[in-house]
Each structure stands twice: as structure tokens, then as C-alpha cells.
C-alpha positions in Angstrom: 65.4 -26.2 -11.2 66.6 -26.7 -7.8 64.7 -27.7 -4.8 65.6 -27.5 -1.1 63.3 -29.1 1.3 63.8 -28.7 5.2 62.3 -32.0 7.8 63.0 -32.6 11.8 60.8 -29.7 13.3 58.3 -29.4 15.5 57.6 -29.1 19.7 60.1 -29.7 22.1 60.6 -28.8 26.2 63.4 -26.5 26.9 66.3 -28.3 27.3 65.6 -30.8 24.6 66.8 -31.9 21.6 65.9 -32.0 17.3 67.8 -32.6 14.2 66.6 -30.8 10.9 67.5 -32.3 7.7 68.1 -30.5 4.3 68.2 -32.3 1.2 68.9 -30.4 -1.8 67.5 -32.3 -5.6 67.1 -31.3 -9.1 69.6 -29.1 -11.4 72.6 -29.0 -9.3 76.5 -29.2 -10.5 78.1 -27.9 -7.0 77.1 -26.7 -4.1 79.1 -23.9 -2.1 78.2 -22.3 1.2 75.0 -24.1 2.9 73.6 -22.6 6.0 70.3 -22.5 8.9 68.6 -19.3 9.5 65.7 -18.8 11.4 63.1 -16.4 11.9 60.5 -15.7 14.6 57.7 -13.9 15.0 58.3 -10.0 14.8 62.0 -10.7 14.1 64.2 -10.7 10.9 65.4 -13.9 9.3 69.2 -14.2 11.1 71.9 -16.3 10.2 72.3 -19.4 12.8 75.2 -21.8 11.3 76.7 -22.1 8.0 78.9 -24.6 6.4 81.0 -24.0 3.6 81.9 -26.9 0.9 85.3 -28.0 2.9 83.7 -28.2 6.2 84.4 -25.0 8.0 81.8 -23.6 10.3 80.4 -20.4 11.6 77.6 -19.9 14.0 75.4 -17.5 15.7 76.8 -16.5 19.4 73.3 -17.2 21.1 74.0 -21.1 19.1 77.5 -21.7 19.9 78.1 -24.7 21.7 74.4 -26.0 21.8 73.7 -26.4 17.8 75.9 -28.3 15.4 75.7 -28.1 11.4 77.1 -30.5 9.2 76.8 -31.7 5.6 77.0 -34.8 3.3 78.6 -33.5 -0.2 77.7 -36.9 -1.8 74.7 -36.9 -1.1 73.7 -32.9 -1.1 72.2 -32.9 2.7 72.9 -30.4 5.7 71.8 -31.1 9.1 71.2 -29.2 12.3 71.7 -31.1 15.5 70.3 -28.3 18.4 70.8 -29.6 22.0 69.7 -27.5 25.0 66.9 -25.8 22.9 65.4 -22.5 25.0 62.1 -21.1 24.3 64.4 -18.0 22.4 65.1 -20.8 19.8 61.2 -20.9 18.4 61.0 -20.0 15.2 60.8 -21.2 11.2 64.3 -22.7 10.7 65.1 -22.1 6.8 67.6 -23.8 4.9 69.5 -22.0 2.3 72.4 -23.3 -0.4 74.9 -21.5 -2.9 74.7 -24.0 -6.2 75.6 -23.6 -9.5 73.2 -25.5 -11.6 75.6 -26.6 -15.1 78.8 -27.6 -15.8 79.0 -25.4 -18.6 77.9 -22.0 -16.9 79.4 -20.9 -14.0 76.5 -18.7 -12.6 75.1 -19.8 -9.2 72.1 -18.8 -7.6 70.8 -18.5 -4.0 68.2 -20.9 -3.0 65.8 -21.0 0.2 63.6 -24.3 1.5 60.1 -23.7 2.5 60.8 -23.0 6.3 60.2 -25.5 8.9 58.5 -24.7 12.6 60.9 -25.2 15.6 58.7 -24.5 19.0 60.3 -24.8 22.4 57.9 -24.7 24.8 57.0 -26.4 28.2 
């Protein structure tokens, strides 16, 4: 089984700053594509960084230049740094991962983290 579990949210004034943390344990061989997607209240889930396995990046326009994502291969971890958080940034900041579990089957499957709570508020 695999295991993603999301830290670093919680309340912060417009303008400020938090780091969210994903650490990825159990059953894994590789990981491919990680990413950050959020969703607020009302709202779909949308896609607001991604990362693939060599480093390249992608991010949501309403992100770009404010959030950065990177991630550790050794030690299966993906981070969020957001700067110059708005109130539009509230919501449940999931973390998701392409893995493939064994080194004898190639299937990989699409996991999710519980969700954690990014408020922006004065």
C-alpha cells in the first residue's frame, strides 16, 4: 500500500507565506508525475503545480510567480512554497503522486493525501 500524507497548512494574512510538505511511504518502486491541487468551497478540485520525475514544472496561471513546487526523489517528498498568499488561495491543498508500486509489474496507480486546510484570511 501506498500512503501520501500532506503537513504545513493552516491560517495566514494576505500577503503571507506557508510551505506544505508531502511525504510519500509504503509500497513504492518509482514515482512519476507529483503535483498540488486544491479545492474550495463550491469549487472543483484544480490543478495548481506539478512536478514531473526530472524536475520540470507546470503551474496554474492565478500561481505563477507566487507558489513554487519542488521535490526530493531520494527521499519521496514534494513541497509547496506559496508567497503572497490572497484570500482566493483558501482552500484544501491535496497532494497527489503517479507511483508504481513493484519492480516486477509495471502498473502504476494514482494516489491522493488526505487534504490539508490552507485559509488566508485577515
Amino acid at each position: 500500500q501506498v500512503q501520501l500524507v500532506e503537513s504545513g497548512g493552516g491560517l495566514v494574512q494576505p500577503g503571507g507565506s506557508l510551505r506544505l510538505s508531502c511525504a510519500a511511504s509504503g509500497s513504492i518502486f518509482s514515482i512519476y508525475a507529483m503535483g498540488w491541487y486544491r479545492q474550495a468551497p463550491g469549487k472543483q478540485r484544480e490543478l495548481v503545480a506539478a512536478i514531473t520525475s526530472g524536475g520540470s514544472t507546470n503551474y496554474a496561471d492565478s500561481v505563477k510567480g507566487r507558489f513554487t513546487i519542488s521535490r526530493d526523489n531520494a527521499k519521496n517528498t514534494m513541497n509547496l512554497q506559496m508567497n503572497s498568499l490572497k484570500p482566493e488561495d483558501t482552500a484544501v491543498y491535496y497532494c497527489n503522486a503517479d507511483i508504481r508500486s513493484s519492480r516486477y509489474n509495471s502498473a502504476r496507480g494514482d494516489y491522493w493525501g488526505q487534504g490539508t486546510q490552507v485559509t488566508v484570511s485577515s
